[in-house]
C-alpha positions in Angstrom: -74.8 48.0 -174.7 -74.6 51.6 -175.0 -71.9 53.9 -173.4 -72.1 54.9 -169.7 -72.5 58.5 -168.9 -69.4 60.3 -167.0 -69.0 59.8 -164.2 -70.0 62.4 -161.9 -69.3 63.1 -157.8 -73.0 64.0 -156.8 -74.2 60.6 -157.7 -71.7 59.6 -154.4 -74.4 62.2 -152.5 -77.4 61.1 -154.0 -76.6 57.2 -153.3 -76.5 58.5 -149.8 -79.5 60.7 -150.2 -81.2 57.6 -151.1 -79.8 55.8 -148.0 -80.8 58.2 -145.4 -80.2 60.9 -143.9 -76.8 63.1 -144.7 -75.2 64.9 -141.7 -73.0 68.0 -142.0 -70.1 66.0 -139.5 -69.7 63.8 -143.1 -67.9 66.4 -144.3 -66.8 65.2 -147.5 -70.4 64.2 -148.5 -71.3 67.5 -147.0 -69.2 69.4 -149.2 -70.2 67.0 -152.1 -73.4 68.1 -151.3 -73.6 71.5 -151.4 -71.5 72.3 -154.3 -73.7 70.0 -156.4 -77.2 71.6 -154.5 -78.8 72.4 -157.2 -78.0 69.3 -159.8 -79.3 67.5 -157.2 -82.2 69.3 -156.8 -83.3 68.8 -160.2 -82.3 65.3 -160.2 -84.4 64.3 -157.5 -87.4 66.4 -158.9 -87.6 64.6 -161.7 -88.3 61.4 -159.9 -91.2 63.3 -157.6 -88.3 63.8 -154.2 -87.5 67.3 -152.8 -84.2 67.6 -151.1 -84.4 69.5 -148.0 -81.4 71.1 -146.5 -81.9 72.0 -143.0 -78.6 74.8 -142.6 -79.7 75.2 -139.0 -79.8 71.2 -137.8 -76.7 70.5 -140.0 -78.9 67.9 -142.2 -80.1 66.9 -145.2 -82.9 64.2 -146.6 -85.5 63.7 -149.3 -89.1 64.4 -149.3 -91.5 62.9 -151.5 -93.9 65.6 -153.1 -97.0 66.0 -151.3 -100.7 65.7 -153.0 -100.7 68.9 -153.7 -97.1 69.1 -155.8 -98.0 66.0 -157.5 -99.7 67.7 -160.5 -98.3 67.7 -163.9 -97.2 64.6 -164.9 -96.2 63.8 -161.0 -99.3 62.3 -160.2 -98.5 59.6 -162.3 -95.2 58.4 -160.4 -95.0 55.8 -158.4 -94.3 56.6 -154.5 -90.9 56.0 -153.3 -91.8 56.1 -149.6 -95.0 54.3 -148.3 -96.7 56.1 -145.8 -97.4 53.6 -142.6 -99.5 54.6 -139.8 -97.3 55.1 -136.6 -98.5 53.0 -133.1 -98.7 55.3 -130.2 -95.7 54.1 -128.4 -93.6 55.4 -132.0 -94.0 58.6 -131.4 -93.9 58.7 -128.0 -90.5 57.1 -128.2 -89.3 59.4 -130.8 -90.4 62.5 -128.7 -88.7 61.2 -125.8 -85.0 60.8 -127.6 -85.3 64.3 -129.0 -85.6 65.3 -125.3 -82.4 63.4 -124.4 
């Protein structure tokens, strides 16, 4: 077997990335995060996912590339994320907890 890479803090962030959604009130991942932003960035490009920091909501999650990034090479990568079609009652229920 060959040798492991170094270890490396922003795969702690991108684990979580991969989880879900990072909130600024995680503080330590937070900070993790943004002083590794652009590693990140690149890391995640390379397997067809944006990370999107929203400053503003205090958030942070991956987006897959749309059609129309997926040129290049990208088109040929598998999709993380499937897309699903949402029922009515979904949205409607999502709309109704951002009001709350």
């Amino acid at each position: 077997m060959s040798e492991i890479p170094e270890f490396r803090e922003r795969g702690i962030v991108a684990v979580h990335l991969l989880q879900g959604v990072i909130y600024e009130e995680q503080e330590e991942i937070w900070s993790l995060l943004l002083s590794n932003e652009s590693d990140l960035t690149d890391y995640f490009c390379e397997i067809g996912l944006s990370l999107v920091i929203d400053r503003t909501e205090g958030m942070t999650y991956l987006r897959q590339f749309s059609d129309d990034e997926r040129t290049g090479g990208y088109e040929r990568l598998p999709r993380l994320f499937r897309k699903a079609p949402l029922t009515y009652k979904v949205p409607l229920l999502c709309v109704l907890l951002r009001e709350e």
